[in-house]
Gaussian input, Z-matrix of N, CA and C with variables (Angstrom, degrees):
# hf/3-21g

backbone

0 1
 N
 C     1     B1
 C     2     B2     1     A1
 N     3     B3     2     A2     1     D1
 C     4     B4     3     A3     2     D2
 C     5     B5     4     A4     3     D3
 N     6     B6     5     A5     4     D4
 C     7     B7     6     A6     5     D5
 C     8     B8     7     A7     6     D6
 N     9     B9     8     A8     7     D7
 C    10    B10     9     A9     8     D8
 C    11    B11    10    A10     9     D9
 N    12    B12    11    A11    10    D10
 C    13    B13    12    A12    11    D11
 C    14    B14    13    A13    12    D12
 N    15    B15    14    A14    13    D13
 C    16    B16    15    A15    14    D14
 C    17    B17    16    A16    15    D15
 N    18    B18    17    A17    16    D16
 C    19    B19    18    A18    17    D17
 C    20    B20    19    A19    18    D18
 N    21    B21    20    A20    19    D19
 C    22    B22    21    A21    20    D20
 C    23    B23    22    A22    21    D21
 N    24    B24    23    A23    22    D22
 C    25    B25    24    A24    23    D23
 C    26    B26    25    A25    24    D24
 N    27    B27    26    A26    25    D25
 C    28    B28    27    A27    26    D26
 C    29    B29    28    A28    27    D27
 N    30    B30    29    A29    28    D28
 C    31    B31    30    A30    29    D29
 C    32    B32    31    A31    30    D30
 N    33    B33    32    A32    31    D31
 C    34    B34    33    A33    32    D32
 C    35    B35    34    A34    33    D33
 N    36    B36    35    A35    34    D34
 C    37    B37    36    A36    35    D35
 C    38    B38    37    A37    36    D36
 N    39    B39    38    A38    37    D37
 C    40    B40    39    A39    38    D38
 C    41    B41    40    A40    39    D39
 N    42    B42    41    A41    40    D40
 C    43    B43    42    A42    41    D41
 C    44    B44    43    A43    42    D42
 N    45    B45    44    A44    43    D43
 C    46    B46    45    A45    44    D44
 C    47    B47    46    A46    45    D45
 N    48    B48    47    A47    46    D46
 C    49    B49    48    A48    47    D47
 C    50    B50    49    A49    48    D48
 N    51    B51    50    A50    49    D49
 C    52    B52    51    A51    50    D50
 C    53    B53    52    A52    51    D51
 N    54    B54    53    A53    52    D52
 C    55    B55    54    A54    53    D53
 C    56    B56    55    A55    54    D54
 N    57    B57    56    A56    55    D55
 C    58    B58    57    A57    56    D56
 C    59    B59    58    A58    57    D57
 N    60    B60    59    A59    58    D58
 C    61    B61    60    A60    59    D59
 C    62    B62    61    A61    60    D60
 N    63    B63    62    A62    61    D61
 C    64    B64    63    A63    62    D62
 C    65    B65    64    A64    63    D63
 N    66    B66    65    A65    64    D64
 C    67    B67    66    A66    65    D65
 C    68    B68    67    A67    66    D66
 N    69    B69    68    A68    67    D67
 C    70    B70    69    A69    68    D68
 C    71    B71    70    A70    69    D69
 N    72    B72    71    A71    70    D70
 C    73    B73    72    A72    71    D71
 C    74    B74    73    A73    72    D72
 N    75    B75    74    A74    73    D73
 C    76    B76    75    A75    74    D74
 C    77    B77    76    A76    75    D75
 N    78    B78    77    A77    76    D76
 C    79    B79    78    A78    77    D77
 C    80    B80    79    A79    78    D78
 N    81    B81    80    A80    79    D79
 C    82    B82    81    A81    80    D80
 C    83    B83    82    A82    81    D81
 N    84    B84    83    A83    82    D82
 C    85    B85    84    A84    83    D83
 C    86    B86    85    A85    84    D84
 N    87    B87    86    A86    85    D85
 C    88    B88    87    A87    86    D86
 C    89    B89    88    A88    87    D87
 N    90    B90    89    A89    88    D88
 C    91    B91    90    A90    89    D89
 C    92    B92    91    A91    90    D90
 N    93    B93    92    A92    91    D91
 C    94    B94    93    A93    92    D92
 C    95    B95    94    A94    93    D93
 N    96    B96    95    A95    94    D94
 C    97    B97    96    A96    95    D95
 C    98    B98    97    A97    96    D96
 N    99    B99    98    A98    97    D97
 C   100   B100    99    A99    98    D98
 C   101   B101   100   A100    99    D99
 N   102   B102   101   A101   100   D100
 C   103   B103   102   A102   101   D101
 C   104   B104   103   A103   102   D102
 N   105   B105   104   A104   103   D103
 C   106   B106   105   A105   104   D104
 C   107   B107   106   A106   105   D105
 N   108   B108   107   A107   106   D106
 C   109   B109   108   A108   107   D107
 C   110   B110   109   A109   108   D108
 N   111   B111   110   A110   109   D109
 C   112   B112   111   A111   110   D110
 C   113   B113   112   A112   111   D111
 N   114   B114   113   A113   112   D112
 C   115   B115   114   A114   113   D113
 C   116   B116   115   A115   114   D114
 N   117   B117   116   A116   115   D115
 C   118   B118   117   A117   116   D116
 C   119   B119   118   A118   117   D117
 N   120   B120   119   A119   118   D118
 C   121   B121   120   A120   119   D119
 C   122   B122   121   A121   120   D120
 N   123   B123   122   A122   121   D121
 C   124   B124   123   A123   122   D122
 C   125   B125   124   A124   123   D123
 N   126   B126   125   A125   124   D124
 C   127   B127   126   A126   125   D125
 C   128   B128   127   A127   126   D126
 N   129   B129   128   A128   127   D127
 C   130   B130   129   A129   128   D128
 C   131   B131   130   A130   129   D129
 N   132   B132   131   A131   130   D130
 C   133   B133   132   A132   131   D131
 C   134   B134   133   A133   132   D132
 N   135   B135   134   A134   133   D133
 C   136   B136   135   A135   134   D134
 C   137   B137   136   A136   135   D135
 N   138   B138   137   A137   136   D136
 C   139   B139   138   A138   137   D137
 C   140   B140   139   A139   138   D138
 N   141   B141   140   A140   139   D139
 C   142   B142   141   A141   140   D140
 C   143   B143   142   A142   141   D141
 N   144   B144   143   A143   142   D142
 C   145   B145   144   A144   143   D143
 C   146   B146   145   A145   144   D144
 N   147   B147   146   A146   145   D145
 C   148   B148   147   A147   146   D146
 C   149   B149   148   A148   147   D147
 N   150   B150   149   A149   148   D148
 C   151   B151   150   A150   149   D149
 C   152   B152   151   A151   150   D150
 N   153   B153   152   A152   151   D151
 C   154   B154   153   A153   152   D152
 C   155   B155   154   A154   153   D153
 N   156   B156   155   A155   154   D154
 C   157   B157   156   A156   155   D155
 C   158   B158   157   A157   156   D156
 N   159   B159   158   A158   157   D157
 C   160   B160   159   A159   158   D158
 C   161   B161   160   A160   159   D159
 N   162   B162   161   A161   160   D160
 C   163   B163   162   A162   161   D161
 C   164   B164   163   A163   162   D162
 N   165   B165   164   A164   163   D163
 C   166   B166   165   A165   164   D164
 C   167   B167   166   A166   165   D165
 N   168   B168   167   A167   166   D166
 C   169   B169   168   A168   167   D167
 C   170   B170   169   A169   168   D168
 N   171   B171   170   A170   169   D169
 C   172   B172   171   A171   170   D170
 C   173   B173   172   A172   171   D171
 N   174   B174   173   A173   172   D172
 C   175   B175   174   A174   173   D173
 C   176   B176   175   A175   174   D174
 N   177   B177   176   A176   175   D175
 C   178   B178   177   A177   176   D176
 C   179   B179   178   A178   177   D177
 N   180   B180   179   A179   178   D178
 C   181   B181   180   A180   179   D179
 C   182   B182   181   A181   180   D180
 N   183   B183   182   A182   181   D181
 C   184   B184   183   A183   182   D182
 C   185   B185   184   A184   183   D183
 N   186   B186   185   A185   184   D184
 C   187   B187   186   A186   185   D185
 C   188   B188   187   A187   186   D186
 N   189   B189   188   A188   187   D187
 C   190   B190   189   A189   188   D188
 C   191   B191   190   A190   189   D189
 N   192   B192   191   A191   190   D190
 C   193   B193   192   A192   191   D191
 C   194   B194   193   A193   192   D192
 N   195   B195   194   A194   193   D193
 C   196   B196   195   A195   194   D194
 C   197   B197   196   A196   195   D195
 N   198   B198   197   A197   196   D196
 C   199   B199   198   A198   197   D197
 C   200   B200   199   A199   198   D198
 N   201   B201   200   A200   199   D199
 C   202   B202   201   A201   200   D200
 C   203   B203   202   A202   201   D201
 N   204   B204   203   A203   202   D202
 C   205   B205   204   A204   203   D203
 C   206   B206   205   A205   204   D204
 N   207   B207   206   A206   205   D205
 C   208   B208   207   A207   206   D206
 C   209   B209   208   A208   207   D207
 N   210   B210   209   A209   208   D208
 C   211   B211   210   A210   209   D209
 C   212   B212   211   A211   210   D210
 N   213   B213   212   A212   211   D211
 C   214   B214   213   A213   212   D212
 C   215   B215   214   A214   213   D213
 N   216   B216   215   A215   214   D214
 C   217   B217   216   A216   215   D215
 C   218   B218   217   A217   216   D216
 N   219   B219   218   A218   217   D217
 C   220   B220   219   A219   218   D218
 C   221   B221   220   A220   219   D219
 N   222   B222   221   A221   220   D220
 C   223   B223   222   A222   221   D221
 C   224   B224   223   A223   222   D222
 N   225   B225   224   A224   223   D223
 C   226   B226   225   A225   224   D224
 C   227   B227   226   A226   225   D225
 N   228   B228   227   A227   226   D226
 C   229   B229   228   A228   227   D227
 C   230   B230   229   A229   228   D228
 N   231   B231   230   A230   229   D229
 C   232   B232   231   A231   230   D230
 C   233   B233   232   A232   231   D231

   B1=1.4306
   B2=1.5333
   B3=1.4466
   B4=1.4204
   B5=1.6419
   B6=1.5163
   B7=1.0652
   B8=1.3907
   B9=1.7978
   B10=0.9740
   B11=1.9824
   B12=0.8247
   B13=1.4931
   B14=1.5669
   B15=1.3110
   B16=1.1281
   B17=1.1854
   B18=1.6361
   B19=1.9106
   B20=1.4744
   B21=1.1385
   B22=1.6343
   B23=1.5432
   B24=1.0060
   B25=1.5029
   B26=1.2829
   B27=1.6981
   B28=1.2559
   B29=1.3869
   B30=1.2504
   B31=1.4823
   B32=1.5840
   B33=1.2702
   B34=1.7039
   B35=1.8144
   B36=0.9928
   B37=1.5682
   B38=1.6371
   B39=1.0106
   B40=1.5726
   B41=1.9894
   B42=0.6240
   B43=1.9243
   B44=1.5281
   B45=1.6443
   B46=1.4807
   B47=1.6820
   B48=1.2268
   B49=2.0013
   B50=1.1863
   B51=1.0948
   B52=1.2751
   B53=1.7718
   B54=1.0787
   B55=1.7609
   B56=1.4812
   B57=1.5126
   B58=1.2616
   B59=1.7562
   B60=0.7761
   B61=1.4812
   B62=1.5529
   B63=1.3883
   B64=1.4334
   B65=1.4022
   B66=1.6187
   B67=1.4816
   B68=1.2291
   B69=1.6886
   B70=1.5290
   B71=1.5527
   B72=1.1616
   B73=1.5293
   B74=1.3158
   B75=2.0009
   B76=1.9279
   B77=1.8468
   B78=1.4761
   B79=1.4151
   B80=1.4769
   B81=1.2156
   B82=2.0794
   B83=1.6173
   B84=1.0712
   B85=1.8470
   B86=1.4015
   B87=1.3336
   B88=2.4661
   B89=1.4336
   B90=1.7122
   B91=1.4992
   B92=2.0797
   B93=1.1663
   B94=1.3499
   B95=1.5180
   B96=1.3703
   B97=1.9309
   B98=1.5850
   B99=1.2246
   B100=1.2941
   B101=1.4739
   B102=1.4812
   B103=1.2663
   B104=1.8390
   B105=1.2647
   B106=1.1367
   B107=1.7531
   B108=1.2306
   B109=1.1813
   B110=1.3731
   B111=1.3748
   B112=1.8995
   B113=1.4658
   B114=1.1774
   B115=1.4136
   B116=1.5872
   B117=1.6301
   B118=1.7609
   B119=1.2217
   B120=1.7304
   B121=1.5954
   B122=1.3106
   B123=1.7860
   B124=1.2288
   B125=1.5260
   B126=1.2884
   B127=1.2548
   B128=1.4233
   B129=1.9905
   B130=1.1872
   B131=1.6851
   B132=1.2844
   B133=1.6846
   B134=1.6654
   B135=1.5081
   B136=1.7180
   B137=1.7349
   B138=1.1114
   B139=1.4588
   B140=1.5198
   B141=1.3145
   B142=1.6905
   B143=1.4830
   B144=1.3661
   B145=1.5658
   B146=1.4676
   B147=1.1195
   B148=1.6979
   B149=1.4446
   B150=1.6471
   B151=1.4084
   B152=1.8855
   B153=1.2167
   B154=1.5774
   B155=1.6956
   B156=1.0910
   B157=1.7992
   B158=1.3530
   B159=1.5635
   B160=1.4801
   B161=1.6925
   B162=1.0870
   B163=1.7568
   B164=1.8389
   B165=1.5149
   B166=1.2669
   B167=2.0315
   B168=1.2663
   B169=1.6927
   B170=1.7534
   B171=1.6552
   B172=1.1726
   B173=1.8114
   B174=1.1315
   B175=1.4660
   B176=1.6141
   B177=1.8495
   B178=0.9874
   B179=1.5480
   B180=1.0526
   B181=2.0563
   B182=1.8097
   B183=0.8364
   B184=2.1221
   B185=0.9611
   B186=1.4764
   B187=1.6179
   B188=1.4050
   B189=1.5508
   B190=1.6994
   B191=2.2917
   B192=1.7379
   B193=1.0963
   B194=1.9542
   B195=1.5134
   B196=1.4089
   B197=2.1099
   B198=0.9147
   B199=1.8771
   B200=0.9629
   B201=1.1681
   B202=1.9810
   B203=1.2514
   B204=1.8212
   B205=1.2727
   B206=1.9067
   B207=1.2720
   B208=1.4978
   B209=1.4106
   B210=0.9670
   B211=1.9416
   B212=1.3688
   B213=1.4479
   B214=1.3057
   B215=1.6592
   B216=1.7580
   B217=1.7098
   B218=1.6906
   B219=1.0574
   B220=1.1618
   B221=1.3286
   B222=1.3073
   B223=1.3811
   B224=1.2222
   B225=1.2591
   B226=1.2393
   B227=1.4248
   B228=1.4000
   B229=1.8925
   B230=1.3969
   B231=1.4315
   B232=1.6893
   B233=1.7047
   A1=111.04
   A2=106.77
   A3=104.33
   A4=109.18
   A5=125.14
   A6=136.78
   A7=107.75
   A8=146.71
   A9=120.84
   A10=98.40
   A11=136.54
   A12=138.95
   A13=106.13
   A14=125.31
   A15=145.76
   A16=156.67
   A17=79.81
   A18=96.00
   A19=114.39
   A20=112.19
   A21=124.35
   A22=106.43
   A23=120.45
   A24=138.36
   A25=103.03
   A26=127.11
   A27=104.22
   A28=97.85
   A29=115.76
   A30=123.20
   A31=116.23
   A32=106.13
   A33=92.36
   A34=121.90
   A35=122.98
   A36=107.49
   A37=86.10
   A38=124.62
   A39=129.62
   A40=103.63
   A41=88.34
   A42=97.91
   A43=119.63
   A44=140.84
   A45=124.66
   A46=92.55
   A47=105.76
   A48=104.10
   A49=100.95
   A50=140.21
   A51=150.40
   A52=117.90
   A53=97.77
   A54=120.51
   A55=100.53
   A56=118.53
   A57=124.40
   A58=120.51
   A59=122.43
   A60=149.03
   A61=101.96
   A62=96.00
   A63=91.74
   A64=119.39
   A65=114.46
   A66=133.99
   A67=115.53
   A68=104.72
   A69=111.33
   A70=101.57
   A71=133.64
   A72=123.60
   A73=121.74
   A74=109.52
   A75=95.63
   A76=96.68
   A77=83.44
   A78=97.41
   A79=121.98
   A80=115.10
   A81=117.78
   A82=88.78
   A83=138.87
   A84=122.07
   A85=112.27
   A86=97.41
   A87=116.25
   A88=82.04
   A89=130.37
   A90=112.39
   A91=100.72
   A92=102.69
   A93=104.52
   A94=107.85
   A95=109.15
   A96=117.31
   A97=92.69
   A98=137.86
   A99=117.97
   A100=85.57
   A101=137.34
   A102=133.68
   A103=98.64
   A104=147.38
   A105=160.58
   A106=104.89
   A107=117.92
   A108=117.08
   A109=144.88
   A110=111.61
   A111=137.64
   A112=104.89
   A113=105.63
   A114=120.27
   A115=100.67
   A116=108.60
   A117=132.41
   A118=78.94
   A119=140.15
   A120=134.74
   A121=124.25
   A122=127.53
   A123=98.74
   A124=110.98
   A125=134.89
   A126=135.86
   A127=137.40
   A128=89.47
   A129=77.32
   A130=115.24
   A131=116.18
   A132=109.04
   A133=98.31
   A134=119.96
   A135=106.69
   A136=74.89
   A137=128.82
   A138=138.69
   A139=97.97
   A140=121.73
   A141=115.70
   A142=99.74
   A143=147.11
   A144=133.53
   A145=103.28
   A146=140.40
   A147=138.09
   A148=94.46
   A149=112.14
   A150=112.19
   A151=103.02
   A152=109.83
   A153=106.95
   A154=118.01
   A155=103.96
   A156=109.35
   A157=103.33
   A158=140.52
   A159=124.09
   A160=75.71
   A161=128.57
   A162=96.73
   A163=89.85
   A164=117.47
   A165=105.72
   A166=101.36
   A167=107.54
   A168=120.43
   A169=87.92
   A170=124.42
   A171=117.24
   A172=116.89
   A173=106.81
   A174=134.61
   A175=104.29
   A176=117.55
   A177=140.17
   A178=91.93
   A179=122.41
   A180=130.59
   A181=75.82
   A182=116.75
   A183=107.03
   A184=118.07
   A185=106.50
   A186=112.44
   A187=129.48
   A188=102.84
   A189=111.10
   A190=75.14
   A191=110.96
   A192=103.43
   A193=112.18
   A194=95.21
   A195=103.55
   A196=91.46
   A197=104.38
   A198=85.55
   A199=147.72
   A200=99.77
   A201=116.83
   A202=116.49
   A203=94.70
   A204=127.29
   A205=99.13
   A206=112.80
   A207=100.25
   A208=107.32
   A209=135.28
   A210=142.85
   A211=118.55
   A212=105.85
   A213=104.39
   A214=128.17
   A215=87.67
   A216=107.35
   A217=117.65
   A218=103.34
   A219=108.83
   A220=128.92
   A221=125.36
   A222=143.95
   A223=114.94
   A224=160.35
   A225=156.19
   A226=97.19
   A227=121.73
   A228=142.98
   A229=104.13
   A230=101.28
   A231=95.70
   A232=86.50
   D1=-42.27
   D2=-177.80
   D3=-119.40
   D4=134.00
   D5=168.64
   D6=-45.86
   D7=126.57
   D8=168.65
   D9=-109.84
   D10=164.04
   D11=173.27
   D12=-118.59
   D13=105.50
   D14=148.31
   D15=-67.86
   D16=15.49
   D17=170.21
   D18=-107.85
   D19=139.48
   D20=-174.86
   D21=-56.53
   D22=138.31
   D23=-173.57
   D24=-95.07
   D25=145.56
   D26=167.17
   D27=-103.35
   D28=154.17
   D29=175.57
   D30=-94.15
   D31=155.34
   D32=167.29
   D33=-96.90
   D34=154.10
   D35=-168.37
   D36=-85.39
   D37=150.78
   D38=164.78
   D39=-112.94
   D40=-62.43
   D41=-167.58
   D42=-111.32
   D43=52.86
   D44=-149.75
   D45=-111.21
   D46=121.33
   D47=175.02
   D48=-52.12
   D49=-90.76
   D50=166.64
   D51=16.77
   D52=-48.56
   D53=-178.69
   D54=-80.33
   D55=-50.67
   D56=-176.46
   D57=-79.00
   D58=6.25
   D59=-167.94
   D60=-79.54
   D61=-59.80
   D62=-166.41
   D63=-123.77
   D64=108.95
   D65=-144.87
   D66=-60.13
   D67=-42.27
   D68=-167.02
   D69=-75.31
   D70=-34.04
   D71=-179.55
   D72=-85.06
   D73=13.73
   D74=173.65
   D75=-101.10
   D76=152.17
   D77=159.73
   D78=-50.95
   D79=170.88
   D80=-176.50
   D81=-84.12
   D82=-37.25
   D83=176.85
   D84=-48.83
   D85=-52.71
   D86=-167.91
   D87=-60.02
   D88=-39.69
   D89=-146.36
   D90=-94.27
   D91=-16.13
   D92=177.97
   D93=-88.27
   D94=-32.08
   D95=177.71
   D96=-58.53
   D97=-36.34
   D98=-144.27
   D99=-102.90
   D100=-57.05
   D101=-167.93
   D102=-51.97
   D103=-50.11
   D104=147.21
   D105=-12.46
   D106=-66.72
   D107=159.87
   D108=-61.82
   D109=-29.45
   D110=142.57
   D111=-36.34
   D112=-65.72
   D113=-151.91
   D114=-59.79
   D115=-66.26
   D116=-157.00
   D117=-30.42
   D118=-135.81
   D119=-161.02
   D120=5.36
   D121=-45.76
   D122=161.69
   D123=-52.26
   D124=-70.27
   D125=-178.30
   D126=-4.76
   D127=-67.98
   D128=-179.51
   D129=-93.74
   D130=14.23
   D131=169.08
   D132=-77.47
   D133=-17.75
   D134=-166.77
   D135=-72.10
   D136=-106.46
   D137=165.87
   D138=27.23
   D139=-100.29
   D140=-161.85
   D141=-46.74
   D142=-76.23
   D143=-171.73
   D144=-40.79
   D145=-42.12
   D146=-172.59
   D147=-51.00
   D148=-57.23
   D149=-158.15
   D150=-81.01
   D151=-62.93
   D152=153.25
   D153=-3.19
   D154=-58.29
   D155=-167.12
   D156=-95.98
   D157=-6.59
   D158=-146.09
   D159=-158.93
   D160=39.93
   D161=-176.07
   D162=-114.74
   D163=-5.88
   D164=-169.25
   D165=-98.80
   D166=-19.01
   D167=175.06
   D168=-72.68
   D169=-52.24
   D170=-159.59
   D171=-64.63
   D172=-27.37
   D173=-176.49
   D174=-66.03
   D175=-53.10
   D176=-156.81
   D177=-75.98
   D178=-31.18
   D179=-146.54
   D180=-104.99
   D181=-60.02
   D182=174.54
   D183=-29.10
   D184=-64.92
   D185=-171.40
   D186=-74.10
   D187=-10.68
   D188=-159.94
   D189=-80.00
   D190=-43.06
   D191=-154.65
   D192=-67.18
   D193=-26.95
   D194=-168.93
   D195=-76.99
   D196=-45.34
   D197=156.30
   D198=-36.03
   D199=-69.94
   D200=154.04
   D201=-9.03
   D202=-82.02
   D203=-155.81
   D204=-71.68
   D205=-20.86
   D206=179.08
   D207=-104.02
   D208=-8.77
   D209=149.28
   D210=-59.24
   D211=-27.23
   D212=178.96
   D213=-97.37
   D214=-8.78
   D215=164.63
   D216=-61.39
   D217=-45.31
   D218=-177.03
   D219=-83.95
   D220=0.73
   D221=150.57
   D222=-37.89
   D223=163.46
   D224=165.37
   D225=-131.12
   D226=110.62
   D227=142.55
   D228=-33.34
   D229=127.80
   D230=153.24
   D231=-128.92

């Protein structure tokens, strides 16, 4: 009923400690993937306090524009 396929797949490694362990033998891609992954959390904690502190100015700066922009629809061009 069902086709099964019985050949081994190769997988890709994405994340193995083991590999990452030991600095001097990764390539400059493994060594930038991992600082990239170090890093992301600083990130996104800079990110949530940004938005935390600025999301009610950011909200305010939307609406002044979606005002604007719909006051100014109704203007008629000559």
């Amino acid at each position: 009923m069902f086709k099964h396929n019985n050949n081994e797949r190769k997988m890709k490694k994405i994340f193995q400690w083991r590999d990452y362990l030991n600095w001097n033998k990764m390539t400059s891609v493994q060594k930038i993937n991992v600082k990239r992954a170090c890093l992301f959390p600083f990130l996104a904690y800079v990110v949530y306090f940004f938005l935390l502190k600025y999301s009610i100015a950011i909200l305010i700066i939307i609406g002044i524009y979606y005002l604007v922009r719909f006051t100014k629809r109704k203007k008629i061009n000559k």
